[in-house]
C-alpha positions as CSV (number, residue, x, y, z in Angstrom):
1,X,-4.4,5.6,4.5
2,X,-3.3,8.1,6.8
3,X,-3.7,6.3,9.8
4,X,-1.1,5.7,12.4
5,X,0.7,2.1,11.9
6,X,0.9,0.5,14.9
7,X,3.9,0.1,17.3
8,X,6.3,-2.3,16.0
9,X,5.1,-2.0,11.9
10,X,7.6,-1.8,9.5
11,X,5.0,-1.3,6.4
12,X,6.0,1.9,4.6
13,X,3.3,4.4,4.3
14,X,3.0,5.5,1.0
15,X,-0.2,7.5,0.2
16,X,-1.9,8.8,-3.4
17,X,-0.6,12.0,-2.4
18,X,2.6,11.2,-1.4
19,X,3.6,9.7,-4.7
20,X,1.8,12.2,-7.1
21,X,3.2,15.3,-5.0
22,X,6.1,15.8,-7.2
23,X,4.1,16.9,-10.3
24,X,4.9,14.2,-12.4
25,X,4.3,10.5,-13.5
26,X,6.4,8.1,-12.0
27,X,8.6,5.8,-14.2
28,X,8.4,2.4,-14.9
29,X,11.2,1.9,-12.3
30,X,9.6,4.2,-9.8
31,X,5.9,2.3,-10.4
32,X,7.5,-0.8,-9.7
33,X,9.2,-0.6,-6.9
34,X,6.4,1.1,-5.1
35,X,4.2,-1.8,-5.8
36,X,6.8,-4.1,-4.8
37,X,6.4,-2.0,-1.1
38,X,2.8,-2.2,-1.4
39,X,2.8,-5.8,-2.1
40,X,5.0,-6.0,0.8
41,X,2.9,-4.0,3.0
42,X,-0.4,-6.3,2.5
43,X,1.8,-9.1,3.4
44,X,3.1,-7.4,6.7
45,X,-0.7,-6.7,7.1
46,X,-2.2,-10.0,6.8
47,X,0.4,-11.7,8.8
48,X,-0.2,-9.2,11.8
49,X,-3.9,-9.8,11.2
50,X,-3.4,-13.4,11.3
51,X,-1.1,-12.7,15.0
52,X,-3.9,-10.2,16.3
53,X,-7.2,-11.4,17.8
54,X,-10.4,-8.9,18.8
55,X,-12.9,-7.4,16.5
56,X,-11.4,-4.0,16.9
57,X,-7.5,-5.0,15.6
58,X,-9.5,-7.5,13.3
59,X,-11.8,-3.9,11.8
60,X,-8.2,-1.7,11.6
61,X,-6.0,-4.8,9.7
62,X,-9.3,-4.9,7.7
63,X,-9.6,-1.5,6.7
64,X,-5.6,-1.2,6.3
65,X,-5.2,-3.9,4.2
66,X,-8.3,-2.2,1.7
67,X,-6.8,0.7,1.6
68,X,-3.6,-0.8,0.7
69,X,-5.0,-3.4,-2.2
70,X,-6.7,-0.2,-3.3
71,X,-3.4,2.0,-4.1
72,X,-2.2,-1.4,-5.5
73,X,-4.8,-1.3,-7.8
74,X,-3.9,2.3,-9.0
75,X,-0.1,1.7,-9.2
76,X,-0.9,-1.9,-11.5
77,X,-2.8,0.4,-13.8
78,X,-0.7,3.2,-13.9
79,X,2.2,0.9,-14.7
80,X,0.2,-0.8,-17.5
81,X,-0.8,2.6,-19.0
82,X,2.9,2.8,-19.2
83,X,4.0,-0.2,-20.5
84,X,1.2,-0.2,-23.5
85,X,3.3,2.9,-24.6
């Protein structure tokens, strides 16, 4: 997820690292309003798929939008670890 976005995105990058890198679990607040941008971010990324044409923009919104549903995945499980508290 470290790739460059290109010219013109306004997805937000957040990374595994970036959000673990203070030292401590987020809140529930903090959990949900990153996967709010995430959620945001794969919509971004599919529209600009859908705008984009050629296999090579096609691979890159392909790979961006994984990596994306992936840290989804772990921010939707952290905050469900939390809320079974």
């Amino acid at each position: 997820m470290n790739a460059a976005a290109p010219a013109g995105s306004v997805c937000q990058a957040l990374t595994w690292e970036n959000i673990m890198s203070n030292g401590h679990s987020l809140s529930l607040s903090e959990l949900e309003q990153r996967i709010a941008i995430i959620r945001d971010n794969i919509r971004q990324l599919v529209e600009q798929a859908a705008a984009f044409s050629g296999a090579e923009d096609e691979a890159r919104n392909a790979d961006r939008i994984a990596q994306q549903t992936e840290e989804l995945e772990r921010l939707v499980k952290q905050r469900d670890a939390l809320l079974k508290k």
